[in-house]
N, C-alpha and C positions, 0 to 999 in steps of 0.2 A: 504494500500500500504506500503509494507516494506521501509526501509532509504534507502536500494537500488535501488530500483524503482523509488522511487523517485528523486534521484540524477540521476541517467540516464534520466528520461524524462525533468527534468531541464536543463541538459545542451543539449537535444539535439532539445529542444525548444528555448534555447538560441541561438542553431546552424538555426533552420530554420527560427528564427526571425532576422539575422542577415541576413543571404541568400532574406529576404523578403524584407529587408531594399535595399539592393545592385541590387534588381532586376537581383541576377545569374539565367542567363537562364536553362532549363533543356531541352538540347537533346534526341530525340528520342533513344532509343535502340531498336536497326539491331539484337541482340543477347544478351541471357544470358547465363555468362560461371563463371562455377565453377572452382576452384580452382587459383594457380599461374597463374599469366600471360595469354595474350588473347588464349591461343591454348586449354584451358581446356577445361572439356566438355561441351557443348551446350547446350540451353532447348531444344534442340530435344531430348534428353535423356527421356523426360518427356514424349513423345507417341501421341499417338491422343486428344488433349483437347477438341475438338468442340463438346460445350454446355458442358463441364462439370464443375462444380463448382471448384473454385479455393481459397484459403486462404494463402494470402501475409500477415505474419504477419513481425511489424516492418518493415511497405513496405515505410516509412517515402516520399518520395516524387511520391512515387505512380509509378515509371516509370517500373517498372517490370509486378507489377498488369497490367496497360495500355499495354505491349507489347504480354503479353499472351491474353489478350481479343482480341487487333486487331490481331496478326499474326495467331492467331491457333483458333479464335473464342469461348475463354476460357470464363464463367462469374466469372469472378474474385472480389473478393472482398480484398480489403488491410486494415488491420488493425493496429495505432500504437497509442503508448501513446503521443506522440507531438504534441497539438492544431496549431501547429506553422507550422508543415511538415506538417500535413493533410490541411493547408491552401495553401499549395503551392502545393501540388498533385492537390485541386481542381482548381486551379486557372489556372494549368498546361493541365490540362485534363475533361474540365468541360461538355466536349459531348462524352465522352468517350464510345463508347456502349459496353456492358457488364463487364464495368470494374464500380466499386464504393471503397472511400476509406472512414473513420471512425474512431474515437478515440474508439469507441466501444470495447469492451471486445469478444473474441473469442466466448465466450458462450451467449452472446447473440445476435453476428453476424450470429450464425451458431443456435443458439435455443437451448442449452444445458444449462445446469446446472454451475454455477459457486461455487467457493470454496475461501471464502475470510478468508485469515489468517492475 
């Protein structure tokens, strides 16, 4: 893991172990919208998900992953470096059906090959 990576997943394990400590809650999302502001576009952009595999990477509390599996019937999988957000995705969404999240690596979430520099 470069000094990069690893300063990121530091502080944003500091960020979910703080949130775990405070017991902030995580609200359901009605919608995902890209860009500025609520008017951007929708995950409807995204087309018909039901039953197709999904890759949330850096899905840190997992609520994206969890909206595309319940609203569109998506199997989502969310993958991030933070032991600390993937503890509060599961704790958030622990019956979640076809959503699962993971510290896992992309490549062996999905069964590829990995490339460690």
């Amino acid at each position: 893991m470069s000094r990069i990576e690893q300063q990121t997943r530091t502080a944003w394990d500091a960020y979910g172990q703080h949130h775990l400590r405070r017991g902030t809650p995580l609200p359901d999302l009605d919608r995902i919208t890209w860009g500025p502001g609520p008017d951007g576009t929708g995950d409807e952009i995204l087309g018909d998900l039901e039953g197709l595999r999904v890759l949330d990477l850096g899905c840190g509390t997992g609520r994206h992953a969890a909206h595309l599996a319940r609203a569109y019937g998506a199997r989502a999988d969310g993958v991030d470096a933070s032991p600390s957000q993937i503890e509060r995705a599961r704790a958030r969404y622990p019956t979640c059906r076809g959503s699962a999240c993971s510290t896992r690596t992309p490549s062996t979430t999905w069964g590829g090959r990995s490339r460690t520099t």
